[in-house]
C-alpha positions in Angstrom: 98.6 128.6 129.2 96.9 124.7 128.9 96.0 125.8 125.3 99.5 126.8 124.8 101.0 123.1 125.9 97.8 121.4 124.1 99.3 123.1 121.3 103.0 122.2 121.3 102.0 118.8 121.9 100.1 117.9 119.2 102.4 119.7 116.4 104.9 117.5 117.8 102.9 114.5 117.1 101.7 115.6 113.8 98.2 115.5 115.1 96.6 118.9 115.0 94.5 119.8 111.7 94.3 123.4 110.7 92.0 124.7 108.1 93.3 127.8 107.0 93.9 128.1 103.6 97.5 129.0 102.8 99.8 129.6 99.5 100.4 125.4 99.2 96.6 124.8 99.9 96.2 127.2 96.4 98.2 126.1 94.9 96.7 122.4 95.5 93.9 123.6 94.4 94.8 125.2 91.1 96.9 122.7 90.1 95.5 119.1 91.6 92.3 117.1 91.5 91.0 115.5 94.9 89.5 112.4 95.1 88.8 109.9 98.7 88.9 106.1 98.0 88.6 103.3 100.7 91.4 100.7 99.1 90.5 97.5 100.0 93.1 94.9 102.2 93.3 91.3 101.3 91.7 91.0 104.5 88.3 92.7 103.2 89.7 95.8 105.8 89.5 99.3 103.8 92.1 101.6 103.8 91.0 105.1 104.0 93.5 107.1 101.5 93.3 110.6 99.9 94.4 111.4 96.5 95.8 114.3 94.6 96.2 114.0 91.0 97.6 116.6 89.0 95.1 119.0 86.4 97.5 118.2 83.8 96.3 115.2 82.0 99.1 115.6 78.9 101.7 113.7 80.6 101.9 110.6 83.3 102.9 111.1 86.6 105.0 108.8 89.4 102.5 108.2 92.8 104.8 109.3 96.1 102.7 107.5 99.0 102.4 108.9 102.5 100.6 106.2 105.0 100.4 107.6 108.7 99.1 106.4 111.4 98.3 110.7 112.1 95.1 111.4 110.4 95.5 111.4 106.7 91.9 113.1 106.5 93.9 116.2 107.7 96.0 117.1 104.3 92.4 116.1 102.3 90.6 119.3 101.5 93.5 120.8 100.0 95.9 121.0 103.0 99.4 121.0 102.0 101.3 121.8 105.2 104.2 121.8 102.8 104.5 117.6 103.0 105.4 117.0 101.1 107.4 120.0 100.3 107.0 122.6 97.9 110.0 121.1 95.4 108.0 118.2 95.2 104.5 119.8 95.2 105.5 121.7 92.3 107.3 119.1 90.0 104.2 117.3 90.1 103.2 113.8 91.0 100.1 111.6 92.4 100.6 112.5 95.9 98.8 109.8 98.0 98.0 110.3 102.0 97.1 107.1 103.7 95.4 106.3 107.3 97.1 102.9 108.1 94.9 100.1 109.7 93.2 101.2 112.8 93.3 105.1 112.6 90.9 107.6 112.4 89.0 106.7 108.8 90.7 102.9 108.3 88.9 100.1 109.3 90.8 97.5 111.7 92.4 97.4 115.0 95.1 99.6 115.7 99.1 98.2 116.4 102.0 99.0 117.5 104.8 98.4 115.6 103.0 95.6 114.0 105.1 92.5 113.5 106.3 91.6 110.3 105.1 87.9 108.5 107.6 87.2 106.4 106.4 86.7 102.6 106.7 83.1 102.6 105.0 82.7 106.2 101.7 84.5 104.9 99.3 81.3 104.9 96.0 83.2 103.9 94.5 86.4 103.9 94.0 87.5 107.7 98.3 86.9 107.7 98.4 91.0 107.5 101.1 93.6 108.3 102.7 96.7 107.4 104.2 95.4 104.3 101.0 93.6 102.8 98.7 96.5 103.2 101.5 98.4 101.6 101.7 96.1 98.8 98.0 96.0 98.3 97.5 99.6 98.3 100.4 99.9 95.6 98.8 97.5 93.5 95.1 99.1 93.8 96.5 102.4 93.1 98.3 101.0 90.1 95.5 99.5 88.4 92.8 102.2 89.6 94.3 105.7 89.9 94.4 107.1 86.1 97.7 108.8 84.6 100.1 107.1 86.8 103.6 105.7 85.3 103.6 102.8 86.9 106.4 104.0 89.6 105.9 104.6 93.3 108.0 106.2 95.8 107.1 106.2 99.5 108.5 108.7 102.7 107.4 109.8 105.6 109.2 111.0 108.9 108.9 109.2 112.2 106.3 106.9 112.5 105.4 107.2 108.8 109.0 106.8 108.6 108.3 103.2 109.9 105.8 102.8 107.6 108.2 103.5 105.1 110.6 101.2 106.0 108.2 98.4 106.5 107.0 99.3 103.0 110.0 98.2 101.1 109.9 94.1 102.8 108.8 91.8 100.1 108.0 95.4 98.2 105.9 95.8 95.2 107.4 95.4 91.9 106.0 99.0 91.6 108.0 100.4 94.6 111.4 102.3 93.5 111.6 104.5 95.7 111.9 104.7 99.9 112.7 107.5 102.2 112.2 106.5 105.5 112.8 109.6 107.5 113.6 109.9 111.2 111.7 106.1 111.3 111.4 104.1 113.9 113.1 100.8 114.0 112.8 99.3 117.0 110.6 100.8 120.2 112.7 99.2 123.0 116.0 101.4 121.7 114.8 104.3 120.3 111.4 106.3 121.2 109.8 105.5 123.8 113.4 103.3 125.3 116.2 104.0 125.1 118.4 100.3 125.5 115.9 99.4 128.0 115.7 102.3 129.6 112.1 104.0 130.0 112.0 108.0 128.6 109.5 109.2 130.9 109.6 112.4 129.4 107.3 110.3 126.9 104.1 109.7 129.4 101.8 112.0 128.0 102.5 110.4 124.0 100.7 107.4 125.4 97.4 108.8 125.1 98.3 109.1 121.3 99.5 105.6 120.8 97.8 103.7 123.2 93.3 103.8 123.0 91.4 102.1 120.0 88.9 104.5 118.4 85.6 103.0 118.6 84.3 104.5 114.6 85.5 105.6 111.8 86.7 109.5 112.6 88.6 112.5 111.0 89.0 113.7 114.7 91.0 112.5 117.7 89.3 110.4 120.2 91.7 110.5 122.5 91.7 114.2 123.9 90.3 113.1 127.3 93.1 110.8 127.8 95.6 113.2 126.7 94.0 115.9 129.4 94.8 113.7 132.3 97.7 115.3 132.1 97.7 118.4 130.5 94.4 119.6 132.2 97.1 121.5 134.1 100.5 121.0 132.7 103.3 121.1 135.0 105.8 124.3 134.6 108.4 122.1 135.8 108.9 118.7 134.4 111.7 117.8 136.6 109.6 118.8 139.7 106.4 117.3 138.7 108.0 113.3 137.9 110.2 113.5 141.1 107.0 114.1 143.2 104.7 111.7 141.3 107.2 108.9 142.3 107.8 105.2 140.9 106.5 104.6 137.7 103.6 102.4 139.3 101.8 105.8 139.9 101.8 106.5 135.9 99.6 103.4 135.7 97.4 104.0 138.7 97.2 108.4 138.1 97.0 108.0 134.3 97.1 105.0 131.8 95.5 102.7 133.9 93.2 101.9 130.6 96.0 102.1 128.1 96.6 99.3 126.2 100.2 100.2 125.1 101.3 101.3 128.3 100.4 98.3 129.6 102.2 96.4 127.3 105.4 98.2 128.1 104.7 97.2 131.9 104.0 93.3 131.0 107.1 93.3 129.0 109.8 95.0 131.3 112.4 93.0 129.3 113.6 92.5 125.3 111.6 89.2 125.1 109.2 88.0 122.1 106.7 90.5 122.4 109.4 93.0 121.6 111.9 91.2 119.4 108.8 90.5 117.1 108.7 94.4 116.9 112.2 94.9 115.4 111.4 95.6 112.0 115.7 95.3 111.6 115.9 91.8 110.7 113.0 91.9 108.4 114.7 94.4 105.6 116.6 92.4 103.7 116.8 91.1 99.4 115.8 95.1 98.8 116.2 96.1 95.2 115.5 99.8 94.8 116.6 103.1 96.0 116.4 103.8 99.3 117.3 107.2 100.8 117.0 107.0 104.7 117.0 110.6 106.2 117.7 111.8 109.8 118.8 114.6 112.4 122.3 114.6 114.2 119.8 116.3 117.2 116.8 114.0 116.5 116.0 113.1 120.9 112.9 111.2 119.3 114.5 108.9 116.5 118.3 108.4 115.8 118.4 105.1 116.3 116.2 104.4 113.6 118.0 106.0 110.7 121.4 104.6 111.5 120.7 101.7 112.2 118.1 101.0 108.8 120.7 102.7 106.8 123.4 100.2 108.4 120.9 97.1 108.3 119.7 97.9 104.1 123.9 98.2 103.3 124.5 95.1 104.8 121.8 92.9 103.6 120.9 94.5 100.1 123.4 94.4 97.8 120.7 95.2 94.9 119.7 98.4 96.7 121.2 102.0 95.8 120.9 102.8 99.4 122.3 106.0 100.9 121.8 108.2 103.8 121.4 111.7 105.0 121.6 113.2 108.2 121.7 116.7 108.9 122.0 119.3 112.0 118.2 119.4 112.7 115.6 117.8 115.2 113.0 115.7 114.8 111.9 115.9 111.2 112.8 120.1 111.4 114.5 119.2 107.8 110.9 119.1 106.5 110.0 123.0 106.9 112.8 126.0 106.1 112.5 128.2 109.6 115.6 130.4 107.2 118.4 129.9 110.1 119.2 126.7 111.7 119.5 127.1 115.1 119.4 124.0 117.4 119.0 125.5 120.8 121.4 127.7 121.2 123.7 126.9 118.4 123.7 128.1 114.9 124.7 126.3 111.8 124.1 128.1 109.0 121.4 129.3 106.4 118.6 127.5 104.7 120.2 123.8 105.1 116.4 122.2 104.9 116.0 124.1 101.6 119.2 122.8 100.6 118.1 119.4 101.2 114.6 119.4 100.1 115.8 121.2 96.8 119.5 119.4 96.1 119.2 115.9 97.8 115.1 114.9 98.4 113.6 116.2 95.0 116.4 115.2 92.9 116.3 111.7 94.7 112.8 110.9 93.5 113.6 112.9 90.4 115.9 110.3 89.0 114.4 107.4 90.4 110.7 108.0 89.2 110.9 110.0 86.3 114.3 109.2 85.0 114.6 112.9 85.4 118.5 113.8 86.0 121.4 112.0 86.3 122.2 110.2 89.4 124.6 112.2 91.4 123.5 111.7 95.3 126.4 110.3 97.2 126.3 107.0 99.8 126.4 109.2 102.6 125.7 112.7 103.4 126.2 114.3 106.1 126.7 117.7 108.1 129.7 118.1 110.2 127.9 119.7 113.4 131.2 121.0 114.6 132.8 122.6 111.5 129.3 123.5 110.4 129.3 121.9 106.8 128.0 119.2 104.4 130.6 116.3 103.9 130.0 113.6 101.2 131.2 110.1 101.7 131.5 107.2 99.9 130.7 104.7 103.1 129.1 105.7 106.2 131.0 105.2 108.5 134.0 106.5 106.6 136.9 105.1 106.0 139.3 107.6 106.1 138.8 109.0 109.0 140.7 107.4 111.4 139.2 106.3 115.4 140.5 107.5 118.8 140.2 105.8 121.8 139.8 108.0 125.0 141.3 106.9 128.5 140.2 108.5 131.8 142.9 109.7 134.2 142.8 111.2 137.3 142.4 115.0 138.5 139.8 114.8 135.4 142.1 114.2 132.8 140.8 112.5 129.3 144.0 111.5 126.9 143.8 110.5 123.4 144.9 107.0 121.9 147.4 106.5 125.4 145.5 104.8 128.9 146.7 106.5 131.5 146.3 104.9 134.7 144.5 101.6 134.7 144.5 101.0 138.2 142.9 104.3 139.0 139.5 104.0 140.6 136.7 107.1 140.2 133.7 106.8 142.5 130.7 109.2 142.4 127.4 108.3 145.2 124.0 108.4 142.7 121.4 109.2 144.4 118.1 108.6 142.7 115.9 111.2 144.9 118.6 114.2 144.0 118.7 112.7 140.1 121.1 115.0 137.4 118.8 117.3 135.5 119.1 116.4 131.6 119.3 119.7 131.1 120.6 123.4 132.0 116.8 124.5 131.8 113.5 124.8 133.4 111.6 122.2 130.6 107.7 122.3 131.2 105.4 119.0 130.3 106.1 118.8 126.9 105.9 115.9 124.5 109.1 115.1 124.3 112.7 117.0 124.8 114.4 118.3 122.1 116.9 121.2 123.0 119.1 119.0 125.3 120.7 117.6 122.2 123.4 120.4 122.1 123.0 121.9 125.6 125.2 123.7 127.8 126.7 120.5 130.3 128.0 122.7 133.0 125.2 122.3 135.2 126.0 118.3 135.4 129.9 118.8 135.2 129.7 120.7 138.1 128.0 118.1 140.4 129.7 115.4 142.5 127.8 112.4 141.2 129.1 112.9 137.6 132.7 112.3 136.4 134.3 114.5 133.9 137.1 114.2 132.3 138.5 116.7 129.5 141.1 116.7 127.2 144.4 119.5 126.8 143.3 122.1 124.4 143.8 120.7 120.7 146.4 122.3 119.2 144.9 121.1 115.7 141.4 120.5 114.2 140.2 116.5 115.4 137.0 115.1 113.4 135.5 112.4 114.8 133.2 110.5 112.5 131.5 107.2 113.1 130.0 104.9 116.0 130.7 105.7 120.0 131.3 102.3 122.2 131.6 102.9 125.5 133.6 100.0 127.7 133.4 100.8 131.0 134.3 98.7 133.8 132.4 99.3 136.9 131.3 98.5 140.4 128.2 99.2 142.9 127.2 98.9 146.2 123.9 98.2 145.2 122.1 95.7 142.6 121.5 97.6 139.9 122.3 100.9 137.8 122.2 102.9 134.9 125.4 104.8 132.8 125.3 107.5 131.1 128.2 108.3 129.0 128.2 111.9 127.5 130.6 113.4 124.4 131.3 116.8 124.8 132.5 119.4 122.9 134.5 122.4 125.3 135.2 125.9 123.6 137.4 128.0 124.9 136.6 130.7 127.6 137.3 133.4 124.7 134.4 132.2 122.1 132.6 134.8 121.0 129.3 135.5 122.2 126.0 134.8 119.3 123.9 137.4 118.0 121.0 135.2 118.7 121.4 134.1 121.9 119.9 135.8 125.4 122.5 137.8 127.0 122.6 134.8 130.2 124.2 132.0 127.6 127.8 132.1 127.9 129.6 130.6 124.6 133.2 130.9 126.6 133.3 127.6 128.0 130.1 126.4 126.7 130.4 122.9 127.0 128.0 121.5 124.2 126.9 118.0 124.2 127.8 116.2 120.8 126.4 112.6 121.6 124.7 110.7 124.9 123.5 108.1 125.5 121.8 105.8 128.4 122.2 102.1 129.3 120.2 100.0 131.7 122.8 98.4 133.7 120.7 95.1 134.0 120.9 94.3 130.2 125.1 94.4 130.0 124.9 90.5 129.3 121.1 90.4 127.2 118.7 92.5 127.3 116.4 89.6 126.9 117.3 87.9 130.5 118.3 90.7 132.8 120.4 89.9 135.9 121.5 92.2 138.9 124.9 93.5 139.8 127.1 91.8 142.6 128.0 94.6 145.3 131.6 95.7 144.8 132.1 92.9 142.0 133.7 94.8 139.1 131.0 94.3 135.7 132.0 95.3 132.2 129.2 97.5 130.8 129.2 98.0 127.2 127.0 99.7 124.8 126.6 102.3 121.7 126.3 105.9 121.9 125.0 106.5 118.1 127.3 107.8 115.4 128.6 111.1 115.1 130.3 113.8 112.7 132.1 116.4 114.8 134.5 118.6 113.9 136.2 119.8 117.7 137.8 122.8 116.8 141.9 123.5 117.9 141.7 125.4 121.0 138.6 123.2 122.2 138.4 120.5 124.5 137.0 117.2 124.3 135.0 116.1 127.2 133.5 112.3 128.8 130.8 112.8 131.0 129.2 109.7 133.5 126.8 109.7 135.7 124.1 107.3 136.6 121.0 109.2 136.6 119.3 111.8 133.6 116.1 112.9 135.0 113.2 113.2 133.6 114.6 112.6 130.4 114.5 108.9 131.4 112.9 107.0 134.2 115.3 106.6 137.5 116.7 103.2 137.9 115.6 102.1 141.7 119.6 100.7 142.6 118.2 98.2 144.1 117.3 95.0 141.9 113.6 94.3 141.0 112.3 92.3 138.4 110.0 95.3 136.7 111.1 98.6 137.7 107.4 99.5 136.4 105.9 98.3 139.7 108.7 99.1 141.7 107.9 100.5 145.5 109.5 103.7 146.7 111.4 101.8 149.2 113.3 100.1 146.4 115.1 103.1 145.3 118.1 103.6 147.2 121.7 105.5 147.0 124.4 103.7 145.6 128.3 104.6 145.6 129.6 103.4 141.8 132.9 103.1 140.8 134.5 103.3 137.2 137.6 102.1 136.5 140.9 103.3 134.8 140.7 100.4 132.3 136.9 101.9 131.0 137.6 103.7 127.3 135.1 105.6 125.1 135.9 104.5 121.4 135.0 106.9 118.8 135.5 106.5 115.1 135.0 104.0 112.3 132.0 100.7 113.2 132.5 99.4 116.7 132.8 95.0 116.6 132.0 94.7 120.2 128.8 94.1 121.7 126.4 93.4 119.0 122.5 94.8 119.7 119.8 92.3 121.2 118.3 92.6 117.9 120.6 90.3 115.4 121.5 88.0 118.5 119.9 84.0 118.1 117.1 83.9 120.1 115.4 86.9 117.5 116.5 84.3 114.0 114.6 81.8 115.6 111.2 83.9 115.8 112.0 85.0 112.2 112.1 81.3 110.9 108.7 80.1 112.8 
């Protein structure tokens, strides 16, 4: 059983290295030479990086670059682990895995989310980031590495999705194609927060993220760290966070030595530290194709892909920049498992080899080898409710037009009409009896994944969460595009979180799935389509929090993430609010503290919320209102200096 959670976890972080010797691994090794280099940074720091150059000298080949911060050493020796995949593999190029600064074989220290130094703030060599040692590896490979065009494309999914993205500021001339794939852009709204608010269902990742390794090494140094808490996993996650308490008692039971959790404690707030982080601002003036990838189900990174996507299209007109996002989890596109099945919903058959075949290898295809035409559209993207690939011309389209959704009382949710804007709804949240974020028993796992679509009776049914549904559609409704919820609200206490779900009713006469265990019940499955948390604190800056006023109405506005959904005539549309969402994220105490990471356990207390008949949930088209912490002034001005 610990071997068994050991296990999941470290797949999940792309950390485990296997050995055995599968159909990729010979074909690797019939068809590829393998050489190690140490590239050296402008810095004197070497770069450990594995290289696979094709047998076949006749011809020249693109280089498609890999840098992770998750032990390149492990595809050396002719380990494939189909990544890239076997489209790619098989069309042949110089396929380049790279530890980046600070891990396992790289010299240097190790850092988070590195901040970007703009190109014309580099003063002298030691002025290193992300981008630099990505530009001086392109170069080195370009001059060094034999039988190379001259043409590099980069990808990598989640944190080597970063990479990617921080590949392609002030790029190489060489650089001409990106996929940054499920990447992080920004760790205080998407991985390990989520707007500020803590996932705590990310403790155990900190062992990963958060120790220096004292050598060069092709193993992980941090297993010892990562037992603290998996020496005896908990069978209940839920169970196990309620009774270790505040969030003091991670740092005192189990990261009292980490360096990155302590960050996260020191810096409670979106200030410098943070805002330096946001590698948003920084991707701008890009000039070649980039193809940002992500999951409609992705609990890890959706954030990331959006928002890069959204940032490249509005900053680089020279770029051919498109996006893909598909019905899958966190980088699950990468691997064909034959039937897409996200928890207990299916999609269809073979979508990731659809992808990797029709949209991935052609995208490098064209841009690298001038090898056929160019026929990938702006956007595209899988309707998760009619269960199909859509192409777009814009993301978010323009022809599909936005609805506005009113909350009424007796639980009704009307479409494009308020309904009663005096009405008052009040539910008591109590953060000792916190809503499950999901309908099942979830052991200590990395982090959650299956929520994403889950069934939302469980928290529908409780009397701290408002729910409000929609008359049966009497036609098909498709909602595409970015979710604002406005709510208007009040509190007895100082402080609160909101969670505002989407969710997608079927009828109490859907049929039942072949696939599913005879206890899921698809008639009146209540599927969630989008959530999303918001740290009440942060409604006026997430930089400078302030508390609530007791019983002084506050409007609390904030993105849910985009969505393409298809709900289906004779389904419902739902709105879901509650205040807590447990132990997906960290419980808010109520009361006001300045760092909820050192809260006491007297500080958390009940408080009665209200939400009020003039709150809406927006859904369609971009959302104007409420512009993220990230573009606001004070972040321009750490840019400039």
């Amino acid at each position: 059983m610990k071997f068994r959670f050991i296990l999941v976890f470290l797949v999940a972080m792309g950390a485990l290295s296997l050995h055995a010797q599968n159909a990729d691994s010979l074909y690797f090794r019939q068809h590829y030479d393998l050489k190690e280099y140490r590239i050296p940074m402008r810095d004197g720091a070497e770069l450990f990086t594995a290289v696979y150059t094709p047998k076949d000298k006749s011809k020249d080949y693109p280089i498609l670059l890999n840098r992770t911060c998750y032990n390149a050493s492990k595809y050396s020796n002719y380990n494939a682990f189909d990544y890239p995949s076997r489209y790619l593999i098989e069309d042949g190029y110089i396929l380049v895995y790279q530890d980046v600064r600070g891990r396992y074989m790289s010299d240097g220290e190790f850092d988070n989310m590195r901040p970007n130094i703009p190109g014309n703030n580099r003063r002298n060599k030691k002025d290193i980031d992300e981008s630099s040692d990505t530009y001086d590896t392109i170069d080195w490979m370009i001059k060094k590495i034999k039988g190379n065009n001259g043409r590099v494309g980069m990808y990598g999914i989640s944190y080597p999705g970063h990479y990617t993205a921080a590949g392609m500021i002030d790029a190489h001339p060489a650089l001409k194609a990106s996929s940054p794939q499920a990447p992080i852009a920004d760790f205080f709204f998407d991985d390990f927060h989520h707007q500020g608010a803590y996932l705590e269902s990310y403790t155990a990742a900190f062992a990963v993220f958060g120790y220096q390794k004292d050598s060069l090494t092709r193993d992980s140094w941090y297993m010892d760290k990562l037992m603290r808490l998996y020496e005896n996993p908990a069978a209940d996650a839920y169970d196990f966070f309620l009774k270790l308490g505040p969030l003091k008692n991670i740092t005192k039971n189990y990261h009292h030595d980490n360096f990155f959790w302590n960050q996260i404690v020191d810096h409670p707030n979106y200030d410098e530290f943070w805002q330096k982080r946001n590698i948003l601002p920084h991707l701008k003036n890009i000039d070649h194709a980039v193809m940002t990838v992500g999951g409609w189900f992705d609990a890890e990174g959706l954030y990331g892909p959006l928002n890069i996507y959204k940032t490249v299209e509005a900053t680089s007109p020279k770029a051919k920049n498109s996006i893909v996002m598909g019905p899958w989890d966190h980088g699950s596109w990468a691997r064909e498992k034959g039937k897409t099945i996200h928890n207990h919903i299916y999609f269809g058959d073979s979508i990731s080899s659809f992808y990797l075949k029709n949209i991935e290898s052609k995208f490098f295809a064209h841009h690298l080898k001038d090898d056929g035409p160019d026929t990938l559209p702006e956007a595209y993207m899988f309707d998760t409710g009619a269960k199909k690939w859509e192409t777009f011309d814009a993301w978010p389209p323009k022809e599909i037009e936005p609805i506005s959704l009113y909350f009424g009382e007796n639980g009704k949710l009307s479409i494009n009409k308020p309904i009663d804007e005096k009405a008052v709804f009040e539910y008591t949240s109590d953060p000792q009896k916190p809503v499950p974020y999901t309908s099942q028993i979830e052991g200590l796992i990395f982090t959650p994944r299956r929520y994403m679509s889950d069934d939302q009776r469980q928290a529908s049914r409780r009397p701290d969460v408002l729910t409000f549904e929609t008359e049966a559609l009497k036609e098909d409704r498709v909602l595409a595009g970015e979710i604002m919820a406005k709510l208007i609200v009040a509190m007895t206490g100082t402080d609160g979180d909101f969670i505002v779900k989407l969710v997608d009713v079927y009828p109490d006469d859907h049929e039942q799935y072949e696939h599913n265990p005879d206890n899921i019940i698809m008639g009146g499955y209540q599927q969630l389509v989008r959530a999303e948390v918001f740290r009440g604190r942060f409604r006026n800056s997430f930089e400078n929090p302030e508390p609530f006023v007791p019983g002084e109405p506050s409007d609390v506005n904030f993105r849910l993430q985009d969505i393409l959904h298809t709900f289906k005539k004779g389904h419902r549309i739902m709105i879901q609010i509650h205040s807590t969402w447990f132990p997906y994220i960290d419980r808010n105490p109520q009361k006001y503290v300045d760092n909820i990471y050192k809260a006491d356990e007297e500080d958390f207390i009940k408080s009665t919320i209200q939400v009020f008949g003039s709150s809406s949930v927006e859904v369609g088209g971009t959302q104007d209102c409420c512009a993220p912490e990230p573009f606001r002034s004070s972040n321009e001005k750490i840019i400039k200096d």
